[in-house]
N, C-alpha and C positions, 0 to 999 in steps of 0.2 A: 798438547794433546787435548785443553781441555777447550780451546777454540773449534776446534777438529770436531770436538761431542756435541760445539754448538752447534757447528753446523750443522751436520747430519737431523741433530734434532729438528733443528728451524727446517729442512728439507723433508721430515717427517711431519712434522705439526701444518706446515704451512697448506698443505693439499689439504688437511681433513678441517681446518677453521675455513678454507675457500669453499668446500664443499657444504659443510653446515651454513654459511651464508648461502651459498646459491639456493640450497632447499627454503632453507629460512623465507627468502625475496619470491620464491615460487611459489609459497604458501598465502603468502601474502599477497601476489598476484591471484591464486585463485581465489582466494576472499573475496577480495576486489568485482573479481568477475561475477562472482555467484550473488554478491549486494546488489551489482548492477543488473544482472539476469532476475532478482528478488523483489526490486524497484521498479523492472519494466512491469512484473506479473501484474504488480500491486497497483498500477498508472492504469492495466487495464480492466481490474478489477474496480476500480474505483471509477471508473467512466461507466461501466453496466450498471454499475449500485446507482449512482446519479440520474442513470434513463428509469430503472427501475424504481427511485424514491419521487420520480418526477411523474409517473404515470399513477402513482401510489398519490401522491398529493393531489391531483387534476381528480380521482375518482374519489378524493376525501371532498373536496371542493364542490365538485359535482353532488354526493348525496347530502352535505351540509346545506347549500343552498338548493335542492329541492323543493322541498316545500313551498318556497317561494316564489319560486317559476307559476305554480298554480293557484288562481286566485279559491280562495278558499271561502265555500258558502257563508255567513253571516246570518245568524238569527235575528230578524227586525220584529216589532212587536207593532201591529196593525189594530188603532184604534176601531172600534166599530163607529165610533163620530166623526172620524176623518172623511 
């Protein structure tokens, strides 16, 4: 009888540990998916930041070197005996 009670147990247990893993592996799958949907966002967030740190640079570059583009008047001092 008491093989009997194993059985029936093992035929009661065995679905609901199959069950807890498949949810368990699905959970995990969707992990999986939403890191990988989280990674794409962030690949193309970080290609915009790059155009945008790059246009951001080029108009730092541009008014740093201002100045120098224009020659800039010089005070000379004109002897009257020259």
């Amino acid at each position: 009888m008491k093989g009997l009670c194993r059985i029936y147990a093992l035929i009661l247990v065995v679905p609901l540990l199959v069950s807890c893993t498949q949810q368990h592996t699905d959970n995990q799958e969707e992990i999986r998916r939403k890191a990988a949907d989280a990674a794409a966002e962030l690949k193309k967030g970080v290609k915009e930041f790059q155009k945008d740190a790059g246009a951001a640079a080029e108009g730092a570059k541009e008014g740093w070197n201002r100045d120098k583009e224009k020659p800039r008047p010089t005070a000379t001092r004109h002897h009257p005996s020259e």
